[in-house]
PLY file of the C-alpha trace (Angstrom):
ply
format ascii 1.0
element vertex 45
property float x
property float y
property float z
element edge 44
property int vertex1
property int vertex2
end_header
0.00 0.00 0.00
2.94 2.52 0.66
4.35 1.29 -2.68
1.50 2.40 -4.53
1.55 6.09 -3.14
4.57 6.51 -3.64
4.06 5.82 -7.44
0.80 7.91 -7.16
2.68 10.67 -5.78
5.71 10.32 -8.39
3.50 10.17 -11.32
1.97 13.23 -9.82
4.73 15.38 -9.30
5.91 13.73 -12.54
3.21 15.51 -14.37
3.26 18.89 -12.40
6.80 19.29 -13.99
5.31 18.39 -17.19
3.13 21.45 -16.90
4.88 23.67 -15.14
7.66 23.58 -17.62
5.87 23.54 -20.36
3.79 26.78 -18.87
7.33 28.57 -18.48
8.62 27.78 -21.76
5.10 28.88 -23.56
5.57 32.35 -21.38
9.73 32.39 -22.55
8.27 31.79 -26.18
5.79 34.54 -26.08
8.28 37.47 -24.40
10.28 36.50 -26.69
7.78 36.90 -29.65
6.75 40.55 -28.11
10.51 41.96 -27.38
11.65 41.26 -30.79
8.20 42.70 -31.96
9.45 45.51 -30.39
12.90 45.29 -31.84
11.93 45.22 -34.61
9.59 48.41 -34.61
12.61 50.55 -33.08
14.89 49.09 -35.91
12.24 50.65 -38.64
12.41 54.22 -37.31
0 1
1 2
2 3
3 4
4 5
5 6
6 7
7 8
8 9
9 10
10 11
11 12
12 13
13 14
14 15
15 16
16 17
17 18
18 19
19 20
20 21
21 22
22 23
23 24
24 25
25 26
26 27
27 28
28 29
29 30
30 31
31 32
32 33
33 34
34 35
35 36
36 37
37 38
38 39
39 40
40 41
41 42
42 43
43 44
């Protein structure tokens, strides 16, 4: 039985990561997107 959560609780935290990076990397993607945007704009005048 303590087995079991254990493996509960790894596939849980397991799958937190998952979304937590993936949540940081889709917010990195999108500054990203926006600053050179922005670059870009300053570059034209």
């Amino acid at each position: 039985m303590n087995g079991k959560t254990s493996i509960d609780v790894g596939i849980a935290g397991s799958l937190t990561m998952i979304v937590l990076v993936t949540a940081v990397t889709l917010l990195l993607v999108s500054f990203y997107r926006r600053f050179k945007k922005l670059s870009d704009r300053n570059e034209d005048k």
